[in-house]
C-alpha positions as CSV (number, residue, x, y, z in Angstrom):
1,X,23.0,53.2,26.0
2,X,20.1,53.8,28.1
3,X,16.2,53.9,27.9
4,X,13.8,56.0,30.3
5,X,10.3,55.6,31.2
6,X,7.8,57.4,33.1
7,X,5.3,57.5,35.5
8,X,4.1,53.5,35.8
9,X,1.9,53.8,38.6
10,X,-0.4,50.8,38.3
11,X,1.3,48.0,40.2
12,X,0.5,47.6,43.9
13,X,4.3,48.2,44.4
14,X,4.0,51.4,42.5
15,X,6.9,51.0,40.1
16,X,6.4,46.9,38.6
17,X,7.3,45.9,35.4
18,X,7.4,42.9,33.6
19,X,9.5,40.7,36.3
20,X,8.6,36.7,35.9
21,X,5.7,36.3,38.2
22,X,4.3,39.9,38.0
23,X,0.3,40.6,37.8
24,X,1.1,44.1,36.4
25,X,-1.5,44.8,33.8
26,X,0.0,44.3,30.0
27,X,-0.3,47.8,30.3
28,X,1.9,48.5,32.2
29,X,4.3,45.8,31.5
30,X,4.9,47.1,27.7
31,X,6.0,50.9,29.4
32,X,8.7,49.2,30.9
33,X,12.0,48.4,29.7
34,X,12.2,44.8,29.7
35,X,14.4,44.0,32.4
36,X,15.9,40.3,31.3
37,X,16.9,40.7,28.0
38,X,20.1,42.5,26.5
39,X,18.1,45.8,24.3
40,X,20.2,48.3,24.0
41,X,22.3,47.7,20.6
42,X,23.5,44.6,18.2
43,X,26.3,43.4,17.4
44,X,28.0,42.8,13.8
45,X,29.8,40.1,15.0
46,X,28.1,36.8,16.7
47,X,25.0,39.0,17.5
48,X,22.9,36.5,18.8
49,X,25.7,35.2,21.1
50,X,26.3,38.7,22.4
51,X,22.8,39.2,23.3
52,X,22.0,35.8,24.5
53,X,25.1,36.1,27.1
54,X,23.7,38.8,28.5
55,X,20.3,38.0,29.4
56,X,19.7,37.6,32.9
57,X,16.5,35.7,35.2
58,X,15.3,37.6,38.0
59,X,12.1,39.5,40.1
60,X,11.9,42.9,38.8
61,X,9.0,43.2,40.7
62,X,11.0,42.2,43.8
63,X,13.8,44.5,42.8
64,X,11.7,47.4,42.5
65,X,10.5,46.6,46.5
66,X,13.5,46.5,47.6
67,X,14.6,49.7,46.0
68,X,11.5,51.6,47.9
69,X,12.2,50.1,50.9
70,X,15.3,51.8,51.2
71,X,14.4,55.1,50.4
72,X,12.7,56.3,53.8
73,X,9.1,58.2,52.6
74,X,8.9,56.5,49.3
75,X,6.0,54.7,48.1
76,X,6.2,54.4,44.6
77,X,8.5,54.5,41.1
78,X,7.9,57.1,39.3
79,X,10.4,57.2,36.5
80,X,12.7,54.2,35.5
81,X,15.7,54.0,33.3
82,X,17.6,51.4,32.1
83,X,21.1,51.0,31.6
84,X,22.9,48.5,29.8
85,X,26.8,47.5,29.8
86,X,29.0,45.2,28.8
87,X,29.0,43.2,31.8
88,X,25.6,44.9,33.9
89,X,22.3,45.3,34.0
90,X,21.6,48.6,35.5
91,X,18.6,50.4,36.5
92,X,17.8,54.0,38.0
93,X,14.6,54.3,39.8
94,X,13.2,57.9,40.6
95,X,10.8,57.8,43.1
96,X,7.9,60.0,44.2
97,X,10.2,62.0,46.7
98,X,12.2,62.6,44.3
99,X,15.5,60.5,45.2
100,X,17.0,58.6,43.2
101,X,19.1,55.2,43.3
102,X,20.7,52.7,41.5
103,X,20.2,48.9,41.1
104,X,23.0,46.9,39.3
105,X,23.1,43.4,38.3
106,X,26.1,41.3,36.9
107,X,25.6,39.9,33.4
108,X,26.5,35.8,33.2
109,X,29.8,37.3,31.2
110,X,30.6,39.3,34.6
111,X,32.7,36.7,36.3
112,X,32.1,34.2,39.0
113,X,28.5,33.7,40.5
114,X,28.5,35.5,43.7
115,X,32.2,36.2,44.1
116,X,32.1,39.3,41.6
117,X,29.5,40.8,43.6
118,X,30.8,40.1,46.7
119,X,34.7,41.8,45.6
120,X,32.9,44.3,44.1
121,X,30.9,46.1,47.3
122,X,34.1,44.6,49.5
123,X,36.6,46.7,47.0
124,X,34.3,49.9,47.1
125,X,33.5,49.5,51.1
126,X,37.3,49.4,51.9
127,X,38.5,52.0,49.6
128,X,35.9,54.3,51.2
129,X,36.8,53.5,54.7
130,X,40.3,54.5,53.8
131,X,40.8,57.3,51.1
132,X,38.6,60.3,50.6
133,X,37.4,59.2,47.1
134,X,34.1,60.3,45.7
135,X,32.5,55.9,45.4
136,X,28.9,56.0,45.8
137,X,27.8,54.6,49.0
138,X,25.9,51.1,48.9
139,X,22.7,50.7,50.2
140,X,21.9,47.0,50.1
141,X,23.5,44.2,48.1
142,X,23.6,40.5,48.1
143,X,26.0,38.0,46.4
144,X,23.4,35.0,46.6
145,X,20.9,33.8,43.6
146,X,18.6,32.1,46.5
147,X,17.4,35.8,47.8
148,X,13.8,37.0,46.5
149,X,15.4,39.3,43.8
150,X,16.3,36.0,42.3
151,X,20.0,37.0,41.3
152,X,22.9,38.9,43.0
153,X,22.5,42.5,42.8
154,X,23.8,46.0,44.4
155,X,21.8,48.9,45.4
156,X,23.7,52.1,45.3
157,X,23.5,55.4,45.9
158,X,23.0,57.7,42.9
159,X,25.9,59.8,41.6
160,X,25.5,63.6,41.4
161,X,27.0,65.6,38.6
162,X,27.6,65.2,35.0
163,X,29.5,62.3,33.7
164,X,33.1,63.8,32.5
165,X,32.8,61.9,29.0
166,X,30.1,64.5,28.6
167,X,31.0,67.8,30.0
168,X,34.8,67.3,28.8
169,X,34.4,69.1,25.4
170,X,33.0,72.3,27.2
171,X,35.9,72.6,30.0
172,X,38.7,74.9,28.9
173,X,42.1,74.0,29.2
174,X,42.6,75.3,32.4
175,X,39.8,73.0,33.3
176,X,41.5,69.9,31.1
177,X,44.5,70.3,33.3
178,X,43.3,70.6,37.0
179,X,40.8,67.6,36.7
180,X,43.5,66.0,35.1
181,X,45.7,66.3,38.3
182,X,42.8,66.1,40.6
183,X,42.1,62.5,39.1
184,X,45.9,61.7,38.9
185,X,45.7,62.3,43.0
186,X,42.8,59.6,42.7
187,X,45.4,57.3,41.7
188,X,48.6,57.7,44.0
189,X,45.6,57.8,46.5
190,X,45.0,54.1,45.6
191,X,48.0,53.2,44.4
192,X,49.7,54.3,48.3
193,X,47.2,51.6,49.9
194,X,49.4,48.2,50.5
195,X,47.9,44.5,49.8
196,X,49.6,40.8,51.0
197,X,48.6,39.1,48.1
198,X,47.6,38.9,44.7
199,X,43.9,38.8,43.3
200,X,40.9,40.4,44.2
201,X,39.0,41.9,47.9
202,X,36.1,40.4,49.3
203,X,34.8,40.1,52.7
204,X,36.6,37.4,54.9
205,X,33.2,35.7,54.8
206,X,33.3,35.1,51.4
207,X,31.8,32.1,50.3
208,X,35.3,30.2,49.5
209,X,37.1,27.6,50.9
210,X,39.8,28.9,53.3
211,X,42.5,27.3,51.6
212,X,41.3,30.5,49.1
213,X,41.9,33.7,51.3
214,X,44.6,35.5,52.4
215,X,43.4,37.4,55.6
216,X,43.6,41.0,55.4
217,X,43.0,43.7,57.6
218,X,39.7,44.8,58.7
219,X,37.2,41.7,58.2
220,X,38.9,41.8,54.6
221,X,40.7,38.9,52.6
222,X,42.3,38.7,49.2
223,X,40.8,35.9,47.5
224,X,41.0,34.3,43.5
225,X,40.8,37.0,41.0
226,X,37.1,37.1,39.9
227,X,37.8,38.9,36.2
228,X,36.6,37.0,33.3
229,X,39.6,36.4,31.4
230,X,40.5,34.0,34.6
231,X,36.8,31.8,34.8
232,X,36.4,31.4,30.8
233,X,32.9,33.4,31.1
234,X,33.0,35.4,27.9
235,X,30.7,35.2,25.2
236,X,31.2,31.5,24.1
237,X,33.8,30.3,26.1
238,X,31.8,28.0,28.6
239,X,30.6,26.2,26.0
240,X,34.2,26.2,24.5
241,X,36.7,25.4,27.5
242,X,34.3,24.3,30.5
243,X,34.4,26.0,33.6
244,X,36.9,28.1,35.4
245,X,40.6,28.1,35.0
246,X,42.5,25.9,37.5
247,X,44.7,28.9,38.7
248,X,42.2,31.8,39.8
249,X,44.4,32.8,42.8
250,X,45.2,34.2,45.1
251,X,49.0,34.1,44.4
252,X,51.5,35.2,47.3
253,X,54.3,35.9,45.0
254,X,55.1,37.6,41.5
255,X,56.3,33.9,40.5
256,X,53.0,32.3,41.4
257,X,50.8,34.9,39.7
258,X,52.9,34.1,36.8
259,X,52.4,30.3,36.8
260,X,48.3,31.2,37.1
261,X,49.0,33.0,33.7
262,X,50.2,29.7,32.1
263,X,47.4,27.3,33.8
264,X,45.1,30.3,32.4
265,X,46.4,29.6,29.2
266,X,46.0,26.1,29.2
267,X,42.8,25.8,30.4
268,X,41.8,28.1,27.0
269,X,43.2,25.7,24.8
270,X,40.0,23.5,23.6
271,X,40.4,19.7,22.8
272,X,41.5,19.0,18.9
273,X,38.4,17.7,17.8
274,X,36.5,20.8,18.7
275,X,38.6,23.4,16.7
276,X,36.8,24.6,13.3
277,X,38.4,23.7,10.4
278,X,39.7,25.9,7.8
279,X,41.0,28.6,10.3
280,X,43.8,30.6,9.0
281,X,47.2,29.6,9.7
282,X,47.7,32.7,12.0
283,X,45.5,31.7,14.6
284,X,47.3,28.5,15.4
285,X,46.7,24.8,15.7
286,X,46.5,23.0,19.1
287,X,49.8,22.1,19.4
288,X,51.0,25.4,18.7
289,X,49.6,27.3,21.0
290,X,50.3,24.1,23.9
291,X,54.3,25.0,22.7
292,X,53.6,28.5,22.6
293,X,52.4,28.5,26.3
294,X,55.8,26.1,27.5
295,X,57.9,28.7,25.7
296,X,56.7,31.4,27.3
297,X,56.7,29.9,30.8
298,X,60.5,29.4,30.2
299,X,60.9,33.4,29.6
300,X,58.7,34.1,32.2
301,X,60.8,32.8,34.8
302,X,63.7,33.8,33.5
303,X,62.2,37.5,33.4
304,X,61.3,36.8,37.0
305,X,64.8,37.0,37.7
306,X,65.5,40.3,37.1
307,X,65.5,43.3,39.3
308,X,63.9,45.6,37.7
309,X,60.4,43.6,37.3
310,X,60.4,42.8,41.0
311,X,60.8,46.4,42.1
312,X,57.8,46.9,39.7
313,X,55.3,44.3,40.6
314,X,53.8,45.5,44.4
315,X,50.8,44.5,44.5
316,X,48.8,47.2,43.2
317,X,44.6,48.0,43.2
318,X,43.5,50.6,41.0
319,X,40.3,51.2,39.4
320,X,39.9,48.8,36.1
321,X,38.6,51.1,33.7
322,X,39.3,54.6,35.1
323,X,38.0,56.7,31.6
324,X,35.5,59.6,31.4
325,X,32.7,57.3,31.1
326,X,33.0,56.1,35.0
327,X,34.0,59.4,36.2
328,X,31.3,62.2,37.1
329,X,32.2,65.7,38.4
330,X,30.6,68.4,39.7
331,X,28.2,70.4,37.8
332,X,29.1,73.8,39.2
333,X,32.8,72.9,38.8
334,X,34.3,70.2,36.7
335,X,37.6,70.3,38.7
336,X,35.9,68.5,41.3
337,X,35.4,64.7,41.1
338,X,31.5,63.8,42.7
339,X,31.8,60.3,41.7
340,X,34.0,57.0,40.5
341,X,31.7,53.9,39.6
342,X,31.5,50.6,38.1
343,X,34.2,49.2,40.2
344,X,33.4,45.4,39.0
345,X,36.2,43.4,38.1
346,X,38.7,45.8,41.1
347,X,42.0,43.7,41.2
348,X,45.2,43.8,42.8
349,X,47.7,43.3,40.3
350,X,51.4,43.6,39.7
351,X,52.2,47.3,39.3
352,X,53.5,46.8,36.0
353,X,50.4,45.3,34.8
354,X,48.8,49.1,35.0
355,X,52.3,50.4,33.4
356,X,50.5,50.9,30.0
357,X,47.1,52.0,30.6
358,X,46.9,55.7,29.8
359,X,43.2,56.9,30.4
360,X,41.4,58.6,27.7
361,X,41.1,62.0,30.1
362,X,45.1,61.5,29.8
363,X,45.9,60.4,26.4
364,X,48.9,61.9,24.2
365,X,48.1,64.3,21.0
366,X,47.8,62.6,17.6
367,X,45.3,59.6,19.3
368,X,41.9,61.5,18.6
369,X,39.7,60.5,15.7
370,X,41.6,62.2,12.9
371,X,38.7,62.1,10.8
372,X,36.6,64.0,13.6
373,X,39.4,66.6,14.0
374,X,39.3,67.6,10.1
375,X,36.1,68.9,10.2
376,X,37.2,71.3,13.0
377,X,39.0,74.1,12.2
378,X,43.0,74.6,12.1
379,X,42.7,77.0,15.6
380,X,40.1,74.6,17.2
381,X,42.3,71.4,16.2
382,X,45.5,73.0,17.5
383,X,43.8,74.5,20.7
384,X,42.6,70.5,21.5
385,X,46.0,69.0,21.0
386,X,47.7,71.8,23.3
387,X,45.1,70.6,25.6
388,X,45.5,66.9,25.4
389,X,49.4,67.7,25.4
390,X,49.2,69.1,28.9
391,X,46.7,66.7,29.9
392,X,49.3,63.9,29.5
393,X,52.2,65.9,30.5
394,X,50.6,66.1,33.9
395,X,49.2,62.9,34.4
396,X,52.7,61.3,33.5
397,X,54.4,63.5,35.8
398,X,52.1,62.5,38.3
399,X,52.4,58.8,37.9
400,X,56.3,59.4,37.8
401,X,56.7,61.6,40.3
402,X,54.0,61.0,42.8
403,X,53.2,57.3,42.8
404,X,55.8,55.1,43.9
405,X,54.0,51.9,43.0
406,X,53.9,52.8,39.0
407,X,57.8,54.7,38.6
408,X,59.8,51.6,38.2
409,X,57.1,50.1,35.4
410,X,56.9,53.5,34.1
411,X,60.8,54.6,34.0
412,X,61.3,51.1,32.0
413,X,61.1,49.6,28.5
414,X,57.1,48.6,28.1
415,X,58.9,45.4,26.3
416,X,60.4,43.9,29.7
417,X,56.5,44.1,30.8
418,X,54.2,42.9,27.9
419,X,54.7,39.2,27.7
420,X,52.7,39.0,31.1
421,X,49.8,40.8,29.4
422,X,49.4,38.2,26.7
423,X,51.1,34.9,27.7
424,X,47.6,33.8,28.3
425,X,45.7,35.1,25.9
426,X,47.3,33.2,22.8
427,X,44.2,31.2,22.1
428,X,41.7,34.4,22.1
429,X,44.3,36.4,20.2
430,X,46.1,34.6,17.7
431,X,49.0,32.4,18.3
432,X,51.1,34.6,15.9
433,X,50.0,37.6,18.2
434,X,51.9,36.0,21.1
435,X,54.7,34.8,19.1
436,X,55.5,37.9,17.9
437,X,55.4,39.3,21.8
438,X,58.4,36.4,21.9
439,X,60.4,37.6,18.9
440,X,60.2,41.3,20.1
441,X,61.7,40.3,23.5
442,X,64.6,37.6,22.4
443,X,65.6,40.4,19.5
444,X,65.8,43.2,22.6
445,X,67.3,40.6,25.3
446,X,70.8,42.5,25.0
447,X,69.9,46.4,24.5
448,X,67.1,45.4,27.6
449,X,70.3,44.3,29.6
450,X,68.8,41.2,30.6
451,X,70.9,38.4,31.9
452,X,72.0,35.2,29.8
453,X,70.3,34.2,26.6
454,X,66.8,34.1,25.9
455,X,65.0,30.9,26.3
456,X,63.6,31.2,22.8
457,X,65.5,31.5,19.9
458,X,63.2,31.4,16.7
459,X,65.2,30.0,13.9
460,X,65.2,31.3,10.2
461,X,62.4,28.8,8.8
462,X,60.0,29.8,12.0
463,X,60.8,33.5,11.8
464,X,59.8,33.1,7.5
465,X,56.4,31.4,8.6
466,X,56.0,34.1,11.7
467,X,56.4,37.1,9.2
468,X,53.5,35.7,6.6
469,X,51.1,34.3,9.6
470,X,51.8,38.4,11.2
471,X,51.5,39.7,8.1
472,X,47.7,38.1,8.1
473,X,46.7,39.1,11.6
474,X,47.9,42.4,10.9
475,X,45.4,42.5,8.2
476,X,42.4,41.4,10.4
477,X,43.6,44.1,12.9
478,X,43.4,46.9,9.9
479,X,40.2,45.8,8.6
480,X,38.8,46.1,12.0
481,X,40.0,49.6,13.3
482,X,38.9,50.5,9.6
483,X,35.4,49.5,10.4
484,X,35.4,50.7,14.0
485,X,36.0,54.0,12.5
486,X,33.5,53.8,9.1
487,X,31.0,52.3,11.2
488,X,31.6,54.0,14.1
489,X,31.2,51.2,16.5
490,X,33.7,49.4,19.0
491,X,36.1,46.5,18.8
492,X,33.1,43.8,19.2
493,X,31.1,45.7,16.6
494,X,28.2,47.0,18.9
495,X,26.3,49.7,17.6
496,X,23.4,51.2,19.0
497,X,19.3,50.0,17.7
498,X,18.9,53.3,16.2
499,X,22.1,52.8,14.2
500,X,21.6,49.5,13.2
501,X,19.8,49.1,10.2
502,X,22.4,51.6,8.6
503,X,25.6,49.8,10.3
504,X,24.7,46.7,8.9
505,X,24.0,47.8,5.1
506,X,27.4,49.7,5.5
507,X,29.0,46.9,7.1
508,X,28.0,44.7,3.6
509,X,28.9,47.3,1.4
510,X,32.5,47.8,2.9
511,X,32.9,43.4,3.1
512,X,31.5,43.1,-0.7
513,X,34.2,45.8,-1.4
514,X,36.7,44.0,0.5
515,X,35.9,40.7,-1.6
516,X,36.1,42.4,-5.1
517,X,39.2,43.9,-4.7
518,X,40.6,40.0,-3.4
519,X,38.9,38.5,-6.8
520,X,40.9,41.2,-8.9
521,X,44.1,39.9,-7.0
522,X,43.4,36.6,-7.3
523,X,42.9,37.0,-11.4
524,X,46.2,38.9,-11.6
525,X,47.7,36.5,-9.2
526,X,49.0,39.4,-7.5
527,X,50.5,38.2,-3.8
528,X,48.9,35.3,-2.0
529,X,45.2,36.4,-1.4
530,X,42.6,34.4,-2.8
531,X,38.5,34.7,-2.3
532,X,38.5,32.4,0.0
533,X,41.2,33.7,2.4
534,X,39.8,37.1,2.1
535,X,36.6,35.8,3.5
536,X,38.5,34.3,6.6
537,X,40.3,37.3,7.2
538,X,36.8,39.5,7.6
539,X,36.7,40.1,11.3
540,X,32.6,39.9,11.3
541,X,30.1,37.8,10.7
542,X,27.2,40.4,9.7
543,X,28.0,39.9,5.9
């Protein structure tokens, strides 16, 4: 997802582009990417939504000076390319000596004003001044709106290498398997570092309240967790639930974090009046998802009580998306890591809460695209999954063996663990998502040799309303990994500009399709589906 451009030498600045305020020539202003506005894809769901969320006001004219001013000799841009994320603006300048650096700027989506800067360069300046990890060096950043970039930003040093995502079908499976364990080391590396609290790193000059930071060591404090899912920032949700949650942290204790789960909750309930009619029964009424959240308070604590989750909850920082797409390597050698970025949204979490992700360098045979693998031969196909076998054999040997932190989580049942993933999630995901989370865990409560009974105890009538409302949000969760897969896009349905035209014809074939095979059930009256609850269960809007 990227756009380059070259050699824009017109601006006094010798690199300007189309910044409010700039007296580039409209020359020079149409070679440049434009800097504000989200242009790297659409979306087949809430498109203009998606875009809008991400477009963000500042000086690209005043970004690009900075940028020169901290490369000593520079005088002009000579080559800029842009870079867009799902929660960053990001922009690599080449300059006329030939360095290069990058400037990165937090999307409205990204999470608190200020604060996810601020964790962000405190998270990466403390891991470097600790652990021998390969996290580009900042240059320059600044967490305030008020400076004369016009927005928060980060200047970084640019990584060299290759990004693994790209040079990881060329390794050979020696290769596969020393990065592998190289990048595992990464992670006990982290994982061995120890944290009083809760939440995420800043600086202890932060701009929050005291009452808000829990010193730490080194001019360092934790402070509230600064990811989105805790300040309601997402594509919609402002205008849905208000502002933050009232629980962002920090939290001292496993039981505190897990109250800020149920106030997180809570606060993403909306008012009655502003909940669309006509919304499948799955998804849940007001007053559902308000019971939903009290029930699953009462197993939380009740969970809390056991040994086994509070040997597995120290609190842990890792890096939040550690996949092949954040990790470069060395160009000579693969084996060796030159580079971990895009550290936004850093948190120090319970261990557990880490116990299930398995990064894509890492994952288990029989999760590739199977479609992708037919057209490969039966040697090639074979070769890939001894590869990815070994992959994951060492990284989960690693995690078991070699990180402390993650062996408890690891060594149990995921089940004891996953309530704390989605107790707060219910409205986003469906309250019969969540309720079947609570069914899983009150069947299991014996064979997991937890203590007592299980605060909830669905009876017969609710467990015959679950199975139909599941049966409908497993449908919608079909329909969309089908698409992700014919379309080839992601969960949110982004595809790239080039793509789109073609996405979105495809996208109206496969939902006509869809609706055609509902009006031959309904005429044979074959099982509950009807035209019109075929068109509520389409996950996208593009139709």
């Amino acid at each position: 997802m990227g756009s380059k451009l070259s050699a824009v030498t017109s601006s006094p600045i010798g690199g300007s582009a189309a910044g409010t305020g700039s007296k580039a020539p409209e020359s020079a202003k149409c070679r440049w990417p434009d800097p504000h506005r989200y242009t790297g894809g659409r979306w087949l769901n809430r498109d203009e939504l998606e875009r809008n969320s991400r477009y963000i006001w500042f000086d690209f004219s005043a970004l690009c000076e900075r940028a020169i001013s901290l490369c000593p000799g520079a005088t002009k841009i000579i080559e800029c390319e842009k870079k867009e994320g799902g929660f960053n603006r990001v922009f690599i300048f080449r300059m006329d000596t030939g360095i290069r650096i990058v400037a990165r700027l937090p999307t409205p989506i990204a999470g608190p004003p200020g604060l996810v800067t601020n964790s962000e360069v405190a998270t990466m300046t403390y891991l470097r001044s600790k652990l021998n990890l390969a996290i580009p060096n900042v240059l320059e950043w600044n967490d305030s709106s008020s400076n004369p970039v016009g927005n928060e930003y980060i200047v970084q040093e640019h990584v060299a290498g290759e990004q693994l995502h790209q040079r990881w079908a060329t390794m050979n499976s020696e290769q596969h398997m020393l990065c592998t364990k190289a990048l595992s080391l990464a992670i006990r590396k982290m994982a061995a570092l120890d944290f009083p609290a809760y939440g995420s790193l800043y600086f202890s000059d932060a701009p929050l309240p005291s009452e808000k930071k829990v010193p730490f060591e080194g001019g360092y404090c934790v402070g509230p967790h600064c990811s989105p899912v805790y300040w309601n920032c997402n594509p919609g949700e402002l205008e849905l639930y208000g502002g933050s949650g009232p629980n962002c942290g920090p939290w001292s204790n496993l039981r505190n974090f897990s109250s800020g789960l149920i106030d997180t909750g809570r606060a993403r309930i909306p008012r009655e009046q502003s909940v669309k009619e006509g919304v499948l029964s799955y998804r849940g009424q007001v007053h559902e998802h308000q019971q939903l959240l009290q029930t699953s308070k009462d197993v939380l604590q009740r969970l809390l009580d056991d040994k086994r989750i509070q040997d597995a909850a120290s609190p842990t920082l890792l890096h939040p998306d550690f996949h092949k797409r954040n990790i470069y390597v060395s160009a000579d050698d693969p084996t060796v890591i030159s580079g971990l970025i895009d550290w936004q949204a850093a948190s120090i979490e319970p261990a557990f809460i880490y116990e299930n992700e398995t990064p894509d360098f890492a994952a288990p045979p029989g999760s590739e695209d199977e479609d992708t693998l037919d057209e490969k031969p039966e040697a090639q196909r074979a070769k890939e999954r001894k590869d990815a076998s070994i992959c994951h054999q060492t990284y989960d040997v690693c995690m078991k063996g070699l990180v402390p932190k993650l062996r408890p989580a690891r060594l149990q049942d995921p089940t004891l663990f996953r309530l704390f993933h989605y107790a707060h999630t219910s409205w986003r995901d469906s309250a019969a998502a969540v309720r079947q989370e609570l069914i899983e865990l009150s069947r299991q409560w014996q064979e997991l040799g937890l203590q007592g009974s299980c605060p909830y105890v669905p009876t017969e009538e609710e467990l015959a309303r679950h199975s139909r409302d599941y049966e409908d949000f497993e449908t919608v969760q079909k329909l969309k990994v089908w698409l992700m897969k014919s379309l080839d896009t992601n969960s949110d349905g982004w595809v790239p500009n080039e793509a789109w035209e073609a996405a979105r014809e495809a996208h109206r074939a496969a939902y006509e399709q869809w609706m055609e095979t509902a009006r031959e059930a309904e005429q044979r009256k074959d099982g509950n589906m009807t035209i019109e609850k075929a068109d509520k269960l389409w996950p996208w809007d593009a139709r």
